[in-house]
C-alpha positions, 0 to 999 in steps of 0.5 A: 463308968462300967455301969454307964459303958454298959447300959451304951452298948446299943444305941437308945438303950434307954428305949429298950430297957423300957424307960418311959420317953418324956413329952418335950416341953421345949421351943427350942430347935432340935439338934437336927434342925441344927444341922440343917442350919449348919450345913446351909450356912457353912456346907455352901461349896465345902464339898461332900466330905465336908456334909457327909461328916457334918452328917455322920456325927450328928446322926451318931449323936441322935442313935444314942442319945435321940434327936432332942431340943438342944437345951435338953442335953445335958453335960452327963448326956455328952459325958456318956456320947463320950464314952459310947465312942470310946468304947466302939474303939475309936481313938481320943483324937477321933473322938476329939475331932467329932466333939469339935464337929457337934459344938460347931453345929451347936454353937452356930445355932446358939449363935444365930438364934440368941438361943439362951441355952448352954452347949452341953458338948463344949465342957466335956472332958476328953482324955489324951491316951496317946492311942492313935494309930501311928503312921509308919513311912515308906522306906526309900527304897521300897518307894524307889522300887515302887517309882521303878515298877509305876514307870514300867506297867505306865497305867493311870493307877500307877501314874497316880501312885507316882505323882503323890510319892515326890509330892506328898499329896493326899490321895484325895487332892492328887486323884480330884486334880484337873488336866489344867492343874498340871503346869509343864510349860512354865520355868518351874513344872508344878502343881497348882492344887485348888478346891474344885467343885468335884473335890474341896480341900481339907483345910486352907493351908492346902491349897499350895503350888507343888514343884513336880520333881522325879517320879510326880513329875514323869507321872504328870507328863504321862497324865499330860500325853495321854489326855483327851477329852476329859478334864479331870487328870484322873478319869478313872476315880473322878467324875462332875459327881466327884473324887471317889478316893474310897475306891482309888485307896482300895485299888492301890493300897491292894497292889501296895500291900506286898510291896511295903511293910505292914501297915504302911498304905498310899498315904504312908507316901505322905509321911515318908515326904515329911521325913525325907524332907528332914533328911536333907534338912529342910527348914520346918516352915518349908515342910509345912509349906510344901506338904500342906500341913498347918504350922504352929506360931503366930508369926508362920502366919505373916508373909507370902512363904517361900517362892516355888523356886526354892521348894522346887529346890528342897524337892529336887534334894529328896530326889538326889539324896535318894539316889545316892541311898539307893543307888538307883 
């Protein structure tokens, strides 16, 4: 594996070592003519996020291992894309998720032109190195401080950082959020989170109604109040082109940073939720269903959930178990 990481520390070594390029004899499509099928037939209103990645792994496959026919991989080929990505230090889980992304677009092309050809990326051993980068939760009362401090300097930043820390949002739903997805004259105050053309969602599970509760709920009276003419509940990070969530995590997690510790970010908000969840022993199902997140079982799949009464419920517990943590 030594003589293989080392002939892929730059992309199309093969080229520089001065190996001849053979001539293609293949009718086959070239693996971007794939990925230009597979973003038409499954990029249609999937957002950006979703092409831009579709995008980013395929064009990484092509800088190290060129833009050929797709019966021309080889599993060997596929085996040392692997291990090119692992050497740059991306964790298993990276890698994982980018050899998902490139069978897909593979496979859809096999797919939808009887191509007889094998995918040389689905066998392809990744091994499981426990080295992902572990999220670390924001204490309560670091985040009780934080709601304190949001409600004081009452700017759109803050109101943003507040909403997502009794809501468990990703920075990408709470910033792409419109004015009408925040519902305040309705028996249980909630957000009604939902795909929009300027911000897609990551997965189904996450479009979800979220019960609005301590400092989300000041927060989204706040972005309430003040809205004008904008329908977009954050002006400041989204526009018809879309959610710049890139530049809402620079911002904040630059003003975060002294007032948490080491390696926690905005998103930590969202970890911290899950646990202070399990702290009032909030059924698992209900965590999920809250947050988000996919639940494990077969049988999670059946029903409608749990109505917004009860989650409003387990949110306003998180609110009092924390007071009485903290005192505040």
């Amino acid at each position: 594996m030594s003589l293989r990481l080392a002939n892929l520390d730059i992309p199309a070594f093969h080229l520089l070592r001065g190996e001849p390029q053979k001539l293609s004899q293949s009718s086959c499509m070239t693996l971007s003519e794939a990925l230009e099928l597979y973003l038409r037939l499954k990029g249609f209103n999937k957002g950006k996020v979703f092409r831009r990645g579709a995008e980013r792994n395929i064009q990484s496959v092509i800088d190290v291992l060129s833009n050929r026919p797709l019966d021309e991989y080889s599993s060997s080929d596929a085996a040392a894309y692997r291990d090119y990505l692992l050497k740059r230090g991306l964790s298993t889980n990276s890698v994982k998720r980018n050899f998902a992304t490139i069978r897909s677009v593979i496979n859809l092309a096999i797919q939808e032109h009887g191509l007889e050809c094998k995918n040389a990326f689905s066998r392809v051993y990744l091994p499981d190195l426990d080295d992902a980068k572990k999220r670390k939760p924001i204490p309560i009362e670091n985040i009780r401080e934080i709601q304190q401090e949001c409600m004081s300097i009452d700017d759109e930043a803050r109101w943003l950082v507040a909403l997502i820390s009794d809501t468990g949002m990703r920075l990408s739903e709470a910033a792409g959020l419109s004015v009408d997805d925040i519902k305040l004259d309705c028996e249980i105050t909630h957000i009604d989170l939902k795909p929009h053309s300027w911000r897609g969602l990551k997965t189904r599970g996450s479009q979800r109604q979220i019960p609005l509760v301590g400092a989300s709920l000041w927060a989204a009276t706040r972005v309430k109040e003040t809205s004008t003419t904008s329908p977009y509940a954050f002006p400041r990070y989204t526009s018809p082109k879309g959610t710049n969530a890139n530049s809402a995590s620079a911002a904040i997690n630059k003003w975060l940073k002294p007032r948490v510790p080491d390696g926690c970010v905005i998103h930590s908000f969202r970890h911290s939720l899950r646990d202070r969840l399990r702290a009032v022993q909030c059924p698992s199902d209900m965590i999920d269903q809250i947050g988000g997140w996919s639940t494990a079982g077969v049988g999670q799949s059946y029903g409608e959930g749990y109505s917004l009464n009860v989650s409003s419920e387990w949110l306003k517990s998180i609110v009092q178990y924390q007071s009485l943590k903290t005192g505040i």
